[in-house]
DOTOR-282516 format. One record per residue: x, y, z of N, C-alpha, C, O in turn; residue number from 1; chain. Coordinates in Angstrom, 3 decimals, m for minus. Layout:
// DOTOR-282516
     n.c1     n.c2     n.c3    ca.c1    ca.c2    ca.c3     c.c1     c.c2     c.c3     o.c1     o.c2     o.c3 num cadena
        X        Y        Z        X        Y        Z        X        Y        Z        X        Y        Z NUM      A
...
//
This chain:
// DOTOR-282516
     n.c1     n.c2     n.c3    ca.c1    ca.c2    ca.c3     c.c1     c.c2     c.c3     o.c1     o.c2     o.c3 num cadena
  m25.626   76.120   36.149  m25.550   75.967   34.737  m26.735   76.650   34.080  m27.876   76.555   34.530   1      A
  m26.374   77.431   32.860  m27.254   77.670   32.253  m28.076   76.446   31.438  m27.969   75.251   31.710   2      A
  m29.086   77.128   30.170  m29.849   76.775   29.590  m28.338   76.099   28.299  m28.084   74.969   27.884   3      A
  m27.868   77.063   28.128  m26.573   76.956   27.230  m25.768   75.394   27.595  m25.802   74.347   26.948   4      A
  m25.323   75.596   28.405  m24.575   74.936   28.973  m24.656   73.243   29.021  m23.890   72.298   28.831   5      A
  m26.257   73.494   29.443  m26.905   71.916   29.406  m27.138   71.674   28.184  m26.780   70.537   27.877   6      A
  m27.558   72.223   27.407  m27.687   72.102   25.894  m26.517   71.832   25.307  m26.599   71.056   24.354   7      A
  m25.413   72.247   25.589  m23.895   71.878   24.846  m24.161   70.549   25.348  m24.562   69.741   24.510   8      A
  m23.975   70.020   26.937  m23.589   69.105   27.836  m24.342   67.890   27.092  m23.820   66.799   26.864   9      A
  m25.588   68.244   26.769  m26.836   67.276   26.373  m26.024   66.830   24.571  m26.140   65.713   24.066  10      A
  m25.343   67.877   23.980  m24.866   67.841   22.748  m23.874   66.972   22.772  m23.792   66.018   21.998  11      A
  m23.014   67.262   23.708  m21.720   66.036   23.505  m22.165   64.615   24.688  m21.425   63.631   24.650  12      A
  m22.744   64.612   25.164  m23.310   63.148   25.308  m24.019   62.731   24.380  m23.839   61.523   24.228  13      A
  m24.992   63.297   23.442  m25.004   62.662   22.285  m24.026   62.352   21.400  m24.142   61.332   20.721  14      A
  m23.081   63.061   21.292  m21.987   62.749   20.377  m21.064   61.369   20.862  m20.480   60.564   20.136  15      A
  m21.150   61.404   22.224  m20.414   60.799   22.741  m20.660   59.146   22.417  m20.005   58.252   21.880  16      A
  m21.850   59.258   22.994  m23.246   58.153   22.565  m22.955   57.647   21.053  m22.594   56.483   20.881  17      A
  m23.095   58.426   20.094  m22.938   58.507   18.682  m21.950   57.349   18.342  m22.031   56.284   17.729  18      A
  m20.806   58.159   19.137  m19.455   57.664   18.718  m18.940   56.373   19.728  m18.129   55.510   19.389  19      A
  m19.354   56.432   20.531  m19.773   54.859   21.299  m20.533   54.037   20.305  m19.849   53.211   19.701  20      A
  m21.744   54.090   20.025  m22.519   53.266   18.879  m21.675   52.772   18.133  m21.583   51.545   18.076  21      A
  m20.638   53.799   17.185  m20.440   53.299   16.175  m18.858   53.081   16.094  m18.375   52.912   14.974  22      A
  m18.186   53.077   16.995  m17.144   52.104   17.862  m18.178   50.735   17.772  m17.911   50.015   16.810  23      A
  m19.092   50.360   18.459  m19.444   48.895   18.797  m19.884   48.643   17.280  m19.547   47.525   16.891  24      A
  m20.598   49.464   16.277  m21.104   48.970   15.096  m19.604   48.121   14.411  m19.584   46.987   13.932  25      A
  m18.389   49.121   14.561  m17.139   48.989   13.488  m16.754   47.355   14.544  m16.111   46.492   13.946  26      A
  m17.084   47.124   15.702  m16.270   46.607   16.267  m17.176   45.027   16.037  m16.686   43.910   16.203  27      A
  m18.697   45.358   15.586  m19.506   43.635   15.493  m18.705   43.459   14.010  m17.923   42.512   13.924  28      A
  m18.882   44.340   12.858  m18.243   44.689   11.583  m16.880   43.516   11.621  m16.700   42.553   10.875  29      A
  m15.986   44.034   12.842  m14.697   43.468   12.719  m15.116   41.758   12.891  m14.930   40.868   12.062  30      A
  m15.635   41.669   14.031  m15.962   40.357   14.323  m16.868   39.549   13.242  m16.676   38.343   13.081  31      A
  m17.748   40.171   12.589  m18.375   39.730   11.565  m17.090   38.905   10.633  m16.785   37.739   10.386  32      A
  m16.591   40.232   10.316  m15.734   39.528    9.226  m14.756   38.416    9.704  m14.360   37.483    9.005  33      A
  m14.330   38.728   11.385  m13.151   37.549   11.319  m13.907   36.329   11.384  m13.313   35.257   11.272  34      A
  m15.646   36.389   11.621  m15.953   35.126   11.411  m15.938   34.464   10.091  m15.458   33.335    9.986  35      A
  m16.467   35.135    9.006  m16.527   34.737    7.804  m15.330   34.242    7.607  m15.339   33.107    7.132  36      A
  m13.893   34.890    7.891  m12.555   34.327    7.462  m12.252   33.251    8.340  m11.245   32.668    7.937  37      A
  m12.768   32.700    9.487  m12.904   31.621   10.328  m13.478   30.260    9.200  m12.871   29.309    8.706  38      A
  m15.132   30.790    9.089  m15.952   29.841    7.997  m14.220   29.500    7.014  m13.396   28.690    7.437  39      A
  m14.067   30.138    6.010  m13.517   30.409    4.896  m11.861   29.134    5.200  m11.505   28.275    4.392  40      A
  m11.362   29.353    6.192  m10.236   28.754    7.173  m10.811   27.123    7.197  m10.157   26.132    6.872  41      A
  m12.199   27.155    7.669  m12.593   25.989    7.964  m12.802   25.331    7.128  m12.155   24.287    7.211  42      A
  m13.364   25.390    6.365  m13.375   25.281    4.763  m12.627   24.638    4.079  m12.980   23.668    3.409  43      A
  m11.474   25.089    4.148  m10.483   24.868    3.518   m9.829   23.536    4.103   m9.496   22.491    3.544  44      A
   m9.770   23.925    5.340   m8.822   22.598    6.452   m9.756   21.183    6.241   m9.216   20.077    6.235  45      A
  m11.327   21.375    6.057  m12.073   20.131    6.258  m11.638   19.460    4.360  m11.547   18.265    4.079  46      A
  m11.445   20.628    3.356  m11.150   19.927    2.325   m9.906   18.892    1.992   m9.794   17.950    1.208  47      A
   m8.894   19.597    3.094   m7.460   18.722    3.220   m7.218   17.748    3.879   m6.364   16.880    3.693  48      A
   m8.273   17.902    5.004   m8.797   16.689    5.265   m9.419   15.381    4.659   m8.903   14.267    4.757  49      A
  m10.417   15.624    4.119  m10.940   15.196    2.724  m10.052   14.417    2.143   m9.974   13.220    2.419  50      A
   m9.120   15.132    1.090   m8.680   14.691    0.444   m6.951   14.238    1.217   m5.997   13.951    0.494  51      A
   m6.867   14.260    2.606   m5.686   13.469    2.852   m6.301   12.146    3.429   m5.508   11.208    3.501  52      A
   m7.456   11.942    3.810   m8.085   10.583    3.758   m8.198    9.617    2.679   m7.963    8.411    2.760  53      A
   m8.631   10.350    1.533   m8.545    9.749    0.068   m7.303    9.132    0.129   m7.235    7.908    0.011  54      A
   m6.132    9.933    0.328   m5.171    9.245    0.218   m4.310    8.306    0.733   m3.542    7.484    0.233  55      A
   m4.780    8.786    2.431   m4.751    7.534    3.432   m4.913    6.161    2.941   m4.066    5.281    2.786  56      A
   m6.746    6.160    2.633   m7.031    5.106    2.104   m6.493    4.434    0.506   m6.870    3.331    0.110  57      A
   m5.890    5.018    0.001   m5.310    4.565   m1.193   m4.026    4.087   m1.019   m3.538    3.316   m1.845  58      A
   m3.044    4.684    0.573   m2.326    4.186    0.768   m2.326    2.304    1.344   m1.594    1.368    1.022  59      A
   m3.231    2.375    2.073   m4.032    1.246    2.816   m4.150    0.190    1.806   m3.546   m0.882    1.859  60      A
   m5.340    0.720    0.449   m5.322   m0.175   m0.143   m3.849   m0.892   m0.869   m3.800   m2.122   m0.872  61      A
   m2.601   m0.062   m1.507   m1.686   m0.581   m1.746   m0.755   m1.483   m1.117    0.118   m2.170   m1.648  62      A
   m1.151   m1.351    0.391   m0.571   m2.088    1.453   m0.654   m3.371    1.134    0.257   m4.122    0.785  63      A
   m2.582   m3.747    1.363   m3.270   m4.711    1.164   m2.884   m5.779    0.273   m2.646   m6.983    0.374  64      A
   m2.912   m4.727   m0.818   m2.274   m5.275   m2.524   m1.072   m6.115   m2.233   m0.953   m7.338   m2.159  65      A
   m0.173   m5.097   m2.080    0.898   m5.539   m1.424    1.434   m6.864   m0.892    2.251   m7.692   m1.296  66      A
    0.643   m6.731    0.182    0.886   m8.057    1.278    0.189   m9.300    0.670    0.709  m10.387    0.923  67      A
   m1.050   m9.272   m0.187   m1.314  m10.212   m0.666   m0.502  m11.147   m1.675   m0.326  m12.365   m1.706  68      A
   m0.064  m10.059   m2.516    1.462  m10.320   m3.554    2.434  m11.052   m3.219    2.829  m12.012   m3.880  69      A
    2.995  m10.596   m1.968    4.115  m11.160   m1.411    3.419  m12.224   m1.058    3.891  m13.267   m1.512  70      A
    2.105  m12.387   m0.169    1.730  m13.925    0.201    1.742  m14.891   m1.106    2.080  m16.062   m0.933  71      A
    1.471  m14.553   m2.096    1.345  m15.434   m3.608    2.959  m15.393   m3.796    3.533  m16.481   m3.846  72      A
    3.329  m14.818   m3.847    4.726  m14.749   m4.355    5.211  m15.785   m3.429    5.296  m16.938   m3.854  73      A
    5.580  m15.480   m2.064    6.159  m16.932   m1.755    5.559  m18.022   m1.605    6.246  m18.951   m1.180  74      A
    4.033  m18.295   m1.909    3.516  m19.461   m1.989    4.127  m20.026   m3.584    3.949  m21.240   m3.674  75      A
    4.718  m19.496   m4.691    5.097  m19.718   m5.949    6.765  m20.082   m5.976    7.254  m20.774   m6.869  76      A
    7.551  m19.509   m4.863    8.573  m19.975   m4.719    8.894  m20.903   m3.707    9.917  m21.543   m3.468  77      A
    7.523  m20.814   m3.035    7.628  m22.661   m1.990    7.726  m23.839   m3.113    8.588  m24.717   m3.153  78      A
    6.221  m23.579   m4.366    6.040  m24.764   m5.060    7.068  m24.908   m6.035    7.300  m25.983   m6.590  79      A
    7.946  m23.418   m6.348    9.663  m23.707   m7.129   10.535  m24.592   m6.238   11.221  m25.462   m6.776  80      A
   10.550  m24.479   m5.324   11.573  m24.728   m4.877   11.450  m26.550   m4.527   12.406  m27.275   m4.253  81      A
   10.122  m26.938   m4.626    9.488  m28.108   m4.259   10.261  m28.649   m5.740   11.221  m29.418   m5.790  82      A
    9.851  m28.284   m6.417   10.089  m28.650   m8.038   11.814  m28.385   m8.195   12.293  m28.975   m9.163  83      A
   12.364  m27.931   m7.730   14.037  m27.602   m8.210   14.320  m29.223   m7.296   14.966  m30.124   m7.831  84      A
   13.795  m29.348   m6.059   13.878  m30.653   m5.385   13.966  m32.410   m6.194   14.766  m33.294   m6.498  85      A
   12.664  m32.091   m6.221   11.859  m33.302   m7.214   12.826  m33.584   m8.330   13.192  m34.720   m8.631  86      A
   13.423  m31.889   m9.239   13.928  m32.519  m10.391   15.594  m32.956  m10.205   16.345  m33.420  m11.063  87      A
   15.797  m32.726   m9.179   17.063  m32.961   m8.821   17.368  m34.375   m8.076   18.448  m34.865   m7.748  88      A
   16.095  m34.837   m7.932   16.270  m36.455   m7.392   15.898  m37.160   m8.628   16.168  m38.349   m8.797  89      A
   15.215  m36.362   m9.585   14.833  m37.391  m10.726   16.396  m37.335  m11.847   16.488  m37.952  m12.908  90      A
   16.881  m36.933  m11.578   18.065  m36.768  m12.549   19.162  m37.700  m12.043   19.862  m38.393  m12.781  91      A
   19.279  m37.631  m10.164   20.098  m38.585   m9.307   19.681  m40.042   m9.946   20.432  m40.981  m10.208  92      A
   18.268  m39.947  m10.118   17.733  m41.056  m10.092   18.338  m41.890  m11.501   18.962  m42.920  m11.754  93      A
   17.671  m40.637  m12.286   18.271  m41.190  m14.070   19.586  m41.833  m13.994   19.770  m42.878  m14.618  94      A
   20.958  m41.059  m12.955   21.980  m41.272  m13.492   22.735  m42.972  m13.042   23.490  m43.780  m13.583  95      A
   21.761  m42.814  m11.362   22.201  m44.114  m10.911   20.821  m45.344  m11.865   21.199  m46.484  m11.596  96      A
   20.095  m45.393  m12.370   19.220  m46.027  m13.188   20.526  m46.392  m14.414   20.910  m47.528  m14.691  97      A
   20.972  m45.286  m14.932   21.988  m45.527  m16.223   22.935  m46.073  m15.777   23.702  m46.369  m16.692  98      A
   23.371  m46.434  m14.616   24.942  m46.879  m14.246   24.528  m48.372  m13.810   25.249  m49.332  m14.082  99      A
   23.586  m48.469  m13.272   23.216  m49.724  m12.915   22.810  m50.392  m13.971   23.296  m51.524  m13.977 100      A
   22.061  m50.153  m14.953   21.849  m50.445  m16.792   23.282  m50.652  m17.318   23.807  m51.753  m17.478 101      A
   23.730  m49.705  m17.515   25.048  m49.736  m18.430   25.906  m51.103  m17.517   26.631  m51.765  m18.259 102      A
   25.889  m51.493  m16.251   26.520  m52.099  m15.783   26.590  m53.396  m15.472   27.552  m54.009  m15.010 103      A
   24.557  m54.133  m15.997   24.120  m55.351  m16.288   24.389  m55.528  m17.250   24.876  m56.658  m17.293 104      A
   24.386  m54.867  m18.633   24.581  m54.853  m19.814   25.612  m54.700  m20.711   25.591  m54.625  m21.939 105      A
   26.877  m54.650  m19.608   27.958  m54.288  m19.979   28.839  m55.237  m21.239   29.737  m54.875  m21.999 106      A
   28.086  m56.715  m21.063   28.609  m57.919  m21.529   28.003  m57.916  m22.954   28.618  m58.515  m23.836 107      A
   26.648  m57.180  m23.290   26.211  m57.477  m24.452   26.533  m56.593  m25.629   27.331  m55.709  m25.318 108      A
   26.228  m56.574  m26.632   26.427  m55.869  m27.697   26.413  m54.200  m27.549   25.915  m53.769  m26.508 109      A
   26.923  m53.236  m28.517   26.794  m52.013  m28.127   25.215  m51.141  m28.385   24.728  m50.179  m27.792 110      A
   24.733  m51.952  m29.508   22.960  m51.765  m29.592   22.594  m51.770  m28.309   22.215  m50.823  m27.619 111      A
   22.770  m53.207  m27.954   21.533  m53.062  m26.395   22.396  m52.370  m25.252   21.926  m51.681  m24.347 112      A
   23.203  m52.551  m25.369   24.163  m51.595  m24.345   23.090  m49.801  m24.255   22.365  m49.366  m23.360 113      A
   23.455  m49.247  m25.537   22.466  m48.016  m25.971   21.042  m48.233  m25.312   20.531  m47.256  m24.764 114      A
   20.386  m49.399  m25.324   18.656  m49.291  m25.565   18.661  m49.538  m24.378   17.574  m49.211  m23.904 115      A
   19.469  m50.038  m23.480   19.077  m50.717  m21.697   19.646  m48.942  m21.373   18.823  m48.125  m20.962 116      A
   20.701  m48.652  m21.552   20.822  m47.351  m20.856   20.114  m46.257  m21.039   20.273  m45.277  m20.312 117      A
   19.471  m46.277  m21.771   18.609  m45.256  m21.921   17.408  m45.674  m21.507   16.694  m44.899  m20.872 118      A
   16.969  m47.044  m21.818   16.035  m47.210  m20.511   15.767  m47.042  m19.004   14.805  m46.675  m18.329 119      A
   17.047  m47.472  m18.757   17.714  m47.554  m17.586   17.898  m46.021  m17.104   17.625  m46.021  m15.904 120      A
   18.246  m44.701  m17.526   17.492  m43.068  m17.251   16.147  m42.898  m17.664   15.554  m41.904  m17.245 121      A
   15.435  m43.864  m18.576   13.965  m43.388  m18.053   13.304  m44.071  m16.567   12.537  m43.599  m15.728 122      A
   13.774  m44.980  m16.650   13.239  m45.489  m15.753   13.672  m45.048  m14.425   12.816  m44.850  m13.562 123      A
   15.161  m44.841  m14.126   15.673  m43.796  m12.946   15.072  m42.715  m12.920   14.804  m42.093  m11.893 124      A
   14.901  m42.506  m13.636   14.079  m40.578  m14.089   13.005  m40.860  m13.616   12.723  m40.081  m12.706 125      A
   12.283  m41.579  m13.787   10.876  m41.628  m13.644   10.547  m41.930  m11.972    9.636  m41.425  m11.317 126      A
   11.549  m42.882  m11.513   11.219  m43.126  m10.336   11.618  m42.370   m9.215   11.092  m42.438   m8.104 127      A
   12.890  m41.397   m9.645   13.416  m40.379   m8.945   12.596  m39.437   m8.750   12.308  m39.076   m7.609 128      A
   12.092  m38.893   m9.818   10.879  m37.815   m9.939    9.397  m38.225   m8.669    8.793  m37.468   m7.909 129      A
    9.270  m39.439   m8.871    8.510  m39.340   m7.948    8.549  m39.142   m6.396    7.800  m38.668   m5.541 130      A
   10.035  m39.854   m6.455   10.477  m39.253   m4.522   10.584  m37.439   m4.112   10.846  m37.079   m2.965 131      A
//
């Protein structure tokens, strides 16, 4: 080989070199950026995260709400239903109170006839109500 020769040879291994370099420059470049769009990705997913917890927990709390409601609610139709009871023996009560009244009293006038029977449902009433 000449002087020439090595001098070209020496020329395109620099070039070669060159263009190797800047292959690896374009190629950190690429990776650079797919990291940033990685960051950018991540970003985003930890915010939906975020905010699908918010809503988790808002679901949670309505649960809560919820179940407490229904616990009041049928503690309100235990104490109805206690009471539809009660008033339904106090009325049994009134009616056999009035029949047993109307039926001592049957002999007397129609005044007291009136004033014993209607005593006679308060006083059934009253005592029915309490069973």
């Amino acid at each position: 080989m000449d002087i020439d020769s090595k001098k070209i040879e020496s020329q395109l291994i620099q070039i070669t070199s060159e263009d190797l370099n800047l292959e690896k420059f374009k190629a950190i470049e690429q990776i650079n950026k797919d990291i940033q769009d990685l960051l950018v990705c991540n970003q985003i997913l930890n915010n939906l995260v975020t905010e699908q917890g918010e809503v988790i927990n808002s679901i949670e709390d309505s649960i809560e709400k919820t179940k407490n409601e229904t616990k009041n609610a049928n503690q309100e139709l235990e104490q109805a239903l206690k009471y539809q009871i009660s008033n339904r023996l106090g009325i049994v009560g009134a009616v056999v109170g009035g029949v047993i009244s109307f039926g001592l009293t049957s002999g007397l006038s129609l005044g007291i006839t009136c004033l014993s029977t209607t005593s006679g449902c308060i006083v059934g009433y009253y005592y029915g109500s309490k069973n």
